[in-house]
C-alpha positions in Angstrom: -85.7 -20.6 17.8 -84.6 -19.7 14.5 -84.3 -15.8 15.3 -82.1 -16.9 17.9 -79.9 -19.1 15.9 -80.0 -16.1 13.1 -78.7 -13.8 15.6 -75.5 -15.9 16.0 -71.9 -15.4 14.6 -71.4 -17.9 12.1 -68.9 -19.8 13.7 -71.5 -20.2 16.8 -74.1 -21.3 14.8 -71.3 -23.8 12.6 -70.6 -24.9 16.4 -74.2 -25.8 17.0 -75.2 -27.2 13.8 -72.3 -30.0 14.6 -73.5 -30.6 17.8 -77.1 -30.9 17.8 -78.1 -32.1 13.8 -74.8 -33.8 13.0 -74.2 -35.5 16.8 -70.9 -34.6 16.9 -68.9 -34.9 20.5 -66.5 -32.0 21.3 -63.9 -34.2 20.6 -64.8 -35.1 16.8 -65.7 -30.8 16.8 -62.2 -30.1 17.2 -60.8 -32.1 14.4 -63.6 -30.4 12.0 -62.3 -27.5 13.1 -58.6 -28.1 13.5 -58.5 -27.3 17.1 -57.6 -28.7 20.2 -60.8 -30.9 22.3 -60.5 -28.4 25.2 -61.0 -25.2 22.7 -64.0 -27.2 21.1 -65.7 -27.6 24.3 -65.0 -23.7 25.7 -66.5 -22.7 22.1 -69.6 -24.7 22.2 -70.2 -23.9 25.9 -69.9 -19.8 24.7 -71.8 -20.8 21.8 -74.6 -22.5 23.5 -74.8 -19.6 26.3 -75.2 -16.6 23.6 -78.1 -18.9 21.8 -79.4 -19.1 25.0 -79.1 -15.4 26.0 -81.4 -14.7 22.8 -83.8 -17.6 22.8 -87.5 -16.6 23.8 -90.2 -19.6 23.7 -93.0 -18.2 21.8 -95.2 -18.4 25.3 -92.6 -15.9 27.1 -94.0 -13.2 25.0 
């Protein structure tokens, strides 16, 4: 998991980091980020699909 999250812009892994280890909703994302809710949640659903696009669990190898 950590090759995938290293594989990441930073802003995608920024995004994720908010999300899943500080528990923040897209609507507390977008005033970290000083952007609209909407924008917050188009980013982290990008964001979550390109992490997902290079994720392998170790058994898929």
């Amino acid at each position: 998991m950590g090759e995938a999250m290293d594989m990441l812009a930073d802003s995608d892994r920024e995004l994720l980091a908010l999300t899943l280890w500080e528990g923040l909703d897209p609507g507390e994302i977008a005033t970290v980020l000083g952007c609209s809710r909407n924008a917050a949640r188009i980013r982290l659903h990008r964001a979550r699909k390109r992490f997902g696009s290079g994720y392998r669990p170790c058994d898929a190898v």
